[in-house]
N, C-alpha and C positions, 0 to 999 in steps of 0.2 A: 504494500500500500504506500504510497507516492503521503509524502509530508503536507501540511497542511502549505496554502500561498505563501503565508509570513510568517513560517515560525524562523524565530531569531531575530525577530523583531518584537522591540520592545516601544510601548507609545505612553503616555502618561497624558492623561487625559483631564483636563480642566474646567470644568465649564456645568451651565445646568440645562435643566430640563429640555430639549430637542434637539438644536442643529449641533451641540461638540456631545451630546452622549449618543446619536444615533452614529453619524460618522465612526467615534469610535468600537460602538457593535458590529459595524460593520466592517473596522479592521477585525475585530476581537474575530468573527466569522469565521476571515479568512485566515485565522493561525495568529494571528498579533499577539501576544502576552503586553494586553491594554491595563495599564496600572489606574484606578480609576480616584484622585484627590480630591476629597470633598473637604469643606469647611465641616467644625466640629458640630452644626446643626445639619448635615448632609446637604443633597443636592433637595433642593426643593418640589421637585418633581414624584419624591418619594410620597406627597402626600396629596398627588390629584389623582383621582380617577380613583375607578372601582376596585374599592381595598379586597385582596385576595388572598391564600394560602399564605399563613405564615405573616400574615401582616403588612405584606408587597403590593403597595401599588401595582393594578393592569398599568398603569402607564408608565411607570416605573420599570416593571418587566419588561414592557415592549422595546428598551431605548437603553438596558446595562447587564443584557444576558453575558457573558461570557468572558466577565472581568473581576480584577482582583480591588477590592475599596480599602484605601487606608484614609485616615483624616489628619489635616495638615493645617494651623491655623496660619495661611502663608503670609498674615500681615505680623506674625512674629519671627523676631530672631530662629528660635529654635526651629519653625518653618521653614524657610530660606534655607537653613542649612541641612536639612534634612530634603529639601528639593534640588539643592546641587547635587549631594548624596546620588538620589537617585537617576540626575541627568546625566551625570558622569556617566552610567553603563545604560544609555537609553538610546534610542532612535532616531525618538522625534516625541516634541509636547505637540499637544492640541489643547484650544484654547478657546472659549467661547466666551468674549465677555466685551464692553465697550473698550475702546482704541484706551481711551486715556486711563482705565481700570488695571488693561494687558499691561501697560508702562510702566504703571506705580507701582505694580506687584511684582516687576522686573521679570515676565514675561516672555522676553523679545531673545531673538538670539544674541544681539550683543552685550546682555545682560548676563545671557547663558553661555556664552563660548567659551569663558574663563574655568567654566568643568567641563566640559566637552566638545571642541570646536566641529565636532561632527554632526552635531544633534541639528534636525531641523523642527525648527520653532512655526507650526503653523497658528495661524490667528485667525478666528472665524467673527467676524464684528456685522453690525447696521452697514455700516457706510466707509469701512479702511479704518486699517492701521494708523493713519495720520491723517491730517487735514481737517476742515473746518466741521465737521460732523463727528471727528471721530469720539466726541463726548457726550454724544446721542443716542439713547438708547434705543433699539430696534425692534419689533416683533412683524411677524410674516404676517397679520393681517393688515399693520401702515404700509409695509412695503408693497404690497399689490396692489394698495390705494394709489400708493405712489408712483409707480412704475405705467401706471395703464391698465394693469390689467384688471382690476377692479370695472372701470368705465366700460371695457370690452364683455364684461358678460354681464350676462340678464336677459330681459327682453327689450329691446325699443324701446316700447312708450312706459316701463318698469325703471324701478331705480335701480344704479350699478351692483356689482352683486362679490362674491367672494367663494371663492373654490370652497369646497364643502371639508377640503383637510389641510395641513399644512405646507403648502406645496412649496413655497420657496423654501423652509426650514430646511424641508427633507431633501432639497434640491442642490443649496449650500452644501449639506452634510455630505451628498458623493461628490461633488468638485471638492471638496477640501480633502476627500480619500485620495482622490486623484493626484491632486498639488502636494498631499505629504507623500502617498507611494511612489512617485516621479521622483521628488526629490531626496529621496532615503535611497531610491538607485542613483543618482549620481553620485553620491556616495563624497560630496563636500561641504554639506550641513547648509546651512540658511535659513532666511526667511519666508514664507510664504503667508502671503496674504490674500484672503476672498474674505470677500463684504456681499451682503443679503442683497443690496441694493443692485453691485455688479450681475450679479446670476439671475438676478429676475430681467435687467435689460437683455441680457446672453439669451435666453431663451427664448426671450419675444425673434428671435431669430426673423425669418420670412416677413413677420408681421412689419418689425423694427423696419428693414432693410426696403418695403415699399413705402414707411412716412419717410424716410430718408430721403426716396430718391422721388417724391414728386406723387406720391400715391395718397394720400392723406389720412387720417386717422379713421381706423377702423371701424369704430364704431360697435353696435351691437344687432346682431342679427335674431330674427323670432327664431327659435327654438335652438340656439345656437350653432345656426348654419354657418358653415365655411366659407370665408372670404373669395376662394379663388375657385372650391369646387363644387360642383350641383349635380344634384342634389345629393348632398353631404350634411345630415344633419339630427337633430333628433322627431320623431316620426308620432303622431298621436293614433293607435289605433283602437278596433272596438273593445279593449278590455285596459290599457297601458299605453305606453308608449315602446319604441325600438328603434335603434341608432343605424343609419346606414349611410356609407362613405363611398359616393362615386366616384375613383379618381379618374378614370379614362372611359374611351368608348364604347370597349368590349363592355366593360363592365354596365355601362347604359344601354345598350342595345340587348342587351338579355335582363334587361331589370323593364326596360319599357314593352319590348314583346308581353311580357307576364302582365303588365299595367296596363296598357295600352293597346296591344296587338301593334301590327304594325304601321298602322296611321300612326301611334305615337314618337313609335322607332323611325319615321319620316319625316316627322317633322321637324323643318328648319331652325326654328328656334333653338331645336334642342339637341342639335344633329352631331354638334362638338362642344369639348369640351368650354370652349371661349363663347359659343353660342348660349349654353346652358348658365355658364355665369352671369351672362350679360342678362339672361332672363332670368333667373333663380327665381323672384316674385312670382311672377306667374308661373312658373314652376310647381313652384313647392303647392300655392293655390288648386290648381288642377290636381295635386295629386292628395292632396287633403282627405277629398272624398272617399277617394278609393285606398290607402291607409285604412280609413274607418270600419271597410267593408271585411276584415280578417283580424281574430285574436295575433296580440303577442306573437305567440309559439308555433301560428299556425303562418304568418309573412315571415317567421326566423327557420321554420323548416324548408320553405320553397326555397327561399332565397340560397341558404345553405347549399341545397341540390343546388341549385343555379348556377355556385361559386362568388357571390354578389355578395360582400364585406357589408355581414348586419349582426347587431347582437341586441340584446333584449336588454331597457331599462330596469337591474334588478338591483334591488335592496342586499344592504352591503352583508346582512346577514344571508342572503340569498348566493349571493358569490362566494364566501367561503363554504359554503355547502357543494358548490356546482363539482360534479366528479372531475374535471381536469386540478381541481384544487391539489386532491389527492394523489393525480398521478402525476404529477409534477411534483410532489413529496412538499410542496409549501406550507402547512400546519405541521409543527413542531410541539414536543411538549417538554420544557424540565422542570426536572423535581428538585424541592429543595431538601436540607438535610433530615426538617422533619414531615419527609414526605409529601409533602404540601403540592400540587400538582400546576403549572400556568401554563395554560395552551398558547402560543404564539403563533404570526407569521414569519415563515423561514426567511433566509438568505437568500436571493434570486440566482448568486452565480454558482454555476454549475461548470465543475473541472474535472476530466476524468481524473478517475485512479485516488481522486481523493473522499475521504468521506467527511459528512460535515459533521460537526460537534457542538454542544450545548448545555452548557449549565447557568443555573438560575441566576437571576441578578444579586449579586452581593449584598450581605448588610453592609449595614453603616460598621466602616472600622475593621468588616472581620479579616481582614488579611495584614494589619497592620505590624504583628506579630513577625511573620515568615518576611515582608518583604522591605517596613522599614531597620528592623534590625539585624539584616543583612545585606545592608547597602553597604558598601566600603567605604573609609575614610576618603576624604579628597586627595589627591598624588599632592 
């Protein structure tokens, strides 16, 4: 059996509740031996969400499975020194906190190079490491406010609206896996920094790149149809709704035979791609009716046969029930020591030859024992 991604890599992890403890679950995953440094009141995350086995936050669980917690109070001397300790023989910190919070606490790699100039110092902030924000504190629902994408979803004539989960949080959290595993292979230590705000512009990708160049603001579309493709969008039929994404024209000419027969598949409007965007309104109008005319399950089986990219608006408890959940091995379960049971969702990456591994999220402090006093003195 092939080694876990990162073992022999060690991460020290700093930060609370989302973007620096899922990041680090998702080194800890792939093999990391993630040290996890909480203030002497823990991370505060231990006390949202549905209290479970053993007295652990579900949300706690979801975001510090497979790490070791010691408690550090870093705004003292005996902190500090106990945090070089552990840099000395580390990887890389990760750090979740405002720019000017990361500095005071001495943070930063040039703070840190003096125990280990190999270590790299990632920073996960609002808005950067430095600069006129960096003393601003950030949460992913301002920053979707602030980026656009807030104003992009909803309906039209509805108010702007906000992703139903933490999407930049958890979006931040694998670019900063990224920016520390890059940086841990070049193997010369530094600084890396990602800010919430960056990574929500980065993703508006396509969107960003037509206000740029003369396109204008996107605006918001009924039922959150796609800007460039038609009919791409979500679909009300007689029992629910169901999501279907036409990117080209194979894909339209076997969705309009079934809707339409072939008057529909002929007609110009909608005959290409650039056609079908330029009419999407009347589009999606026309096909309203006929949507209405089939359950859910019963427009998700045709299409299915068809090959025509559609899937069923279901309830988040409905999807982890659906059988690819399972064969895809995505619900995982650990136990903690007084057998206390927390069902989770897995890891997404899959590497041959390796198996994944998981144990329950740590108390407060209980590894402090094995790993602060066995940190070696400084050289």
């Amino acid at each position: 059996m092939a080694a876990a991604l990162l073992d022999g890599v060690r991460v020290l992890e700093i930060g609370q509740v989302l973007a620096g403890p899922y990041c680090g679950m998702l080194l800890a995953d792939l093999g990391a031996d993630v040290i996890k440094i909480e203030p002497p009141g823990g991370d505060l995350a231990r006390g949202v969400g549905t209290i479970g086995p053993g007295g652990v936050s579900s949300y706690f669980a979801s975001m510090n499975r497979n790490k070791r917690s010691v408690v550090l109070d870093l705004a003292s001397d005996d902190g500090q020194e106990h945090l070089g300790r552990l840099v000395a023989e580390s990887s890389a910190l990760l750090v979740n906190l405002k720019g000017s919070t990361i500095r005071k606490l001495g943070l930063t790699y040039d703070a840190l190079r003096r125990w280990n100039d190999r270590i790299v110092c990632v920073a996960i902030t609002g808005y950067g490491l430095d600069g006129s924000r960096a003393d601003r504190p950030a949460f992913d629902y301002v920053v979707q406010a602030e980026t656009g994408i807030a104003a992009m979803t909803g309906e039209p004539d509805g108010p702007p609206s906000l992703a139903g989960y933490s999407a930049i949080d958890n979006s931040v959290a694998t670019f900063a896996a990224l920016g520390l595993v890059s940086a841990v292979l070049r193997g010369t230590g530094g600084q890396v920094d990602v800010a919430m705000h960056d990574v929500a512009l980065s993703q508006l990708n396509y969107k960003a790149a037509s206000v740029l160049n003369g396109g204008g603001d996107p605006g918001r579309n009924h039922l959150g149809a796609h800007g460039f493709y038609a009919p791409a969008q979500l679909c009300a039929t007689a029992d629910g709704h169901l999501a279907v994404f036409v990117a080209h024209d194979g894909f339209w000419r076997r969705l309009a035979l079934e809707l339409g027969g072939e008057e529909l598949a002929a007609d110009a409007r909608f005959a290409t791609a650039t056609a079908r965007a330029a009419h999407r309104v009347e589009l999606a109008d026309l096909l309203a009716g006929i949507w209405r005319t089939r359950t859910t399950e019963q427009w998700v089986t045709r299409l299915t046969e068809l090959g025509v990219p559609v899937g069923p608006v279901a309830s988040l408890g409905a999807a982890l029930d659906h059988p690819l959940v399972d064969e895809r091995g995505m619900l995982v379960t650990t136990v903690a020591d007084d057998g206390g049971e927390v069902r989770l969702v897995g890891n997404p990456v899959r590497v041959d030859d390796v198996t994944d591994r998981y144990s329950p999220a740590p108390r407060l402090g209980q590894h402090d024992a094995e790993v602060l006093l066995t940190a070696p003195a400084p050289p």
